[in-house]
C-alpha positions, 0 to 999 in steps of 0.5 A: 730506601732500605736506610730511610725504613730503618731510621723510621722503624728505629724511631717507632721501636724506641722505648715509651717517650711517655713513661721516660717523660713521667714526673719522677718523685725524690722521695724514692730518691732519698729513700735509696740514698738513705738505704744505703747509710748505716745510723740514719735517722729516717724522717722522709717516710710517709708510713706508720712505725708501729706493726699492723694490730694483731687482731688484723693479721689474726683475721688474716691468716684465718681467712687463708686457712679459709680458703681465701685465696683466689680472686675476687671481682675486680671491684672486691669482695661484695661483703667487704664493700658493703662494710665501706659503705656503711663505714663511709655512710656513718661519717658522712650521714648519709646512705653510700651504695654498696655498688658505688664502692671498688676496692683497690690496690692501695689508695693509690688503686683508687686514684689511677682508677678514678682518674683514668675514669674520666680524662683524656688526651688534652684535659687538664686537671688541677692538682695541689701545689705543693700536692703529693708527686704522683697526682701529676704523674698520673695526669702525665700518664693519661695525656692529660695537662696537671694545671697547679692550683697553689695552697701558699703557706701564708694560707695555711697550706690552703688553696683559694677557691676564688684562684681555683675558679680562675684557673678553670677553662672549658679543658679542665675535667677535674680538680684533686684535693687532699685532706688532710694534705701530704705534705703539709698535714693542712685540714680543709675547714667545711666552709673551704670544702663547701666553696669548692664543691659549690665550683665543681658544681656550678663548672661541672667539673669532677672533683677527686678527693684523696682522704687517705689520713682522713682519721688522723686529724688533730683538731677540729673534724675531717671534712669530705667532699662525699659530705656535699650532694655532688655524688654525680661529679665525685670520686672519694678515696681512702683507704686502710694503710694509714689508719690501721699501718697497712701500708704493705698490705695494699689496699684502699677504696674508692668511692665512685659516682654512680654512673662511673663505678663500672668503668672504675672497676673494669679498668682494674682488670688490665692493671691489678685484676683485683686486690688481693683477697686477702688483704681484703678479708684483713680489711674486714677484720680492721672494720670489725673493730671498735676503733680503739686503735686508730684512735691510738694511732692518731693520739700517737701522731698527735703527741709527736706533732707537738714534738716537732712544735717543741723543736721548731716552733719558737724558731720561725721555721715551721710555717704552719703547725700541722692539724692531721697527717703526720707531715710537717713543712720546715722552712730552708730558705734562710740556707741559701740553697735548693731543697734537693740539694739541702737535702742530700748535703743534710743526709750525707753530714747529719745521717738524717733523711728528710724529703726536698720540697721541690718534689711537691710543686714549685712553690715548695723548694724552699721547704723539706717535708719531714714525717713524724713517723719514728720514734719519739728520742730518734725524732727529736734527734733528727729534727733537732739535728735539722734546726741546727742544720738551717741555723747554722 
């Protein structure tokens, strides 16, 4: 009997099956091995180069001065959520409350609240294939079953909302998006965000919009879900770190529906409490400005993307030109081997980091992700290191 108990109490006492189950990313993967290598070339990191623009860190260390150094409410400093909310409301021209806005700890804040907000053990929610690693690993985390919706490359990294609407059955609590995408850089034109809010609406599902590089578009304008009168079903997430390189700060927003925002910001209690305060006073001073450096951030970005159509673009290698983000798809498939181990024999004999696609969804194993995130001479080294790298 004693025995019995302490095979029982054994099984119970294990660590957590679910967090040893989660999806594990091989971006981390890669970064660690990289770390590790003197004279890498460093194209697998998704976070600006360049330094946070001093009047930020200026507003910063005003505010600790200030005294500005204790908690806020869990959903954020009241002055910083009005700023989002007019910030959001003159891109979507439309009134966005102040009270439907929570301040997080990081975009990724923002979407652990909001999909928390609404799924339970047995839902399924619909994430991008190829789609950033960390949608299906919070799906994993509430119990929920990630169903993938596929955006193929002769799509343009697109998804079909006539597939979307097939894949939707009376489990589906919600459908995430991502414009402009990791880790594609694929902008959803109006017509294509439209058909897909016009699903959510007639199914009655919850869309989740992650717009975190929505002011690093290329061509044409970003397009978000928060545009379409779905404010009920919609959740739209952003953020400061890629448009201001605020990566380490950590601090986004989210955009909730109504009826939801408590529940949002009451769960940030048992994870972060709040985010920090002052990061958000940071925030504020981002906002403040004219704009002029994001709009210097994105010419960057911009210049390089068209560094990677130099080295790439007449070879058959790049499927799609990227239209915002700072991501790029380079096609491996002619190497006869999968990405991640593509990716760690390039590492290990071109001393070039670059992401293998497998980590963004099935579909993706035949591409790496490289980020237009570093220089522009080291740039064109490793990308040109890796064009000789397939054909060889």
């Amino acid at each position: 009997m004693r025995e019995d108990f302490s095979a029982a109490a054994a099984a119970v006492r294990s660590p957590s099956q679910r967090a040893a189950g989660m999806p594990r990313s091989a971006i981390r993967e890669i970064m660690a091995l990289a770390a590790g290598r003197s004279d890498v070339i460093h194209l697998e990191v998704g976070e600006p180069d360049v330094s946070t623009p001093a009047f930020i860190t200026d507003a910063a260390f005003t505010a600790a001065r200030q005294g500005w150094t204790k908690y806020s409410s869990n959903s954020g400093l009241p002055t910083l959520r009005k700023q989002v909310a007019e910030h959001v409301g003159r891109a979507w021209q439309r009134p966005v409350s102040a009270d439907n806005v929570i301040i997080t700890t990081g975009a990724i804040g923002a979407l652990y609240s909001a999909l928390m907000s609404i799924l339970d053990a047995g839902d399924e929610l619909l994430v991008p294939d190829p789609g950033w690693p960390n949608y299906a690993a919070i799906a994993h985390l509430a119990s929920a079953k990630a169903v993938r919706y596929l955006q193929p490359a002769e799509r343009g990294f697109l998804p079909d909302p006539a597939e979307i609407e097939r894949l939707i059955t009376p489990r589906t609590k919600a459908i995430i998006l991502n414009t402009p995408g990791n880790p594609s850089g694929a902008v959803f034109p109006r017509e294509l965000m439209g058909a897909i809010m016009d699903i959510a609406q007639r199914t009655g599902i919850y869309v989740v919009s992650d717009e975190i590089y929505e002011d690093l578009v290329f061509e044409g304008q970003h397009v978000s879900a928060g545009m379409f009168d779905l404010p009920d079903r919609t959740f739209v997430i952003s953020g400061f770190s890629k448009s201001y390189s605020m990566t380490g700060w950590r601090i986004g927003w989210l955009i909730c529906p109504p009826s939801l925002a408590s529940v949002a910001s009451s769960l940030q209690e048992p994870v972060t409490s709040c985010a920090s305060t002052i990061a958000q006073k940071a925030g504020e001073g981002a906002l403040n400005s004219d704009g002029s450096s994001v709009r210097a951030f994105r010419d960057m970005f911009m210049r390089r993307r068209d560094i990677v159509v130099d080295v790439f673009g007449n070879t058959g290698l790049l499927p799609m030109v990227p239209e915002g983000a700072f991501y790029a798809l380079i096609d491996i498939r002619r190497k006869g081997m999968d990405s991640l181990a593509f990716a760690k024999t390039f590492l290990a004999e071109h001393k070039t980091a670059v992401v293998p696609g497998i980590t963004f969804g099935p579909t993706c194993d035949g591409y790496v992700r490289v980020a237009f995130t570093i220089g522009d001479d080291d740039l064109r080294k490793g990308l040109e290191r890796l064009r000789r790298f397939i054909q060889s």
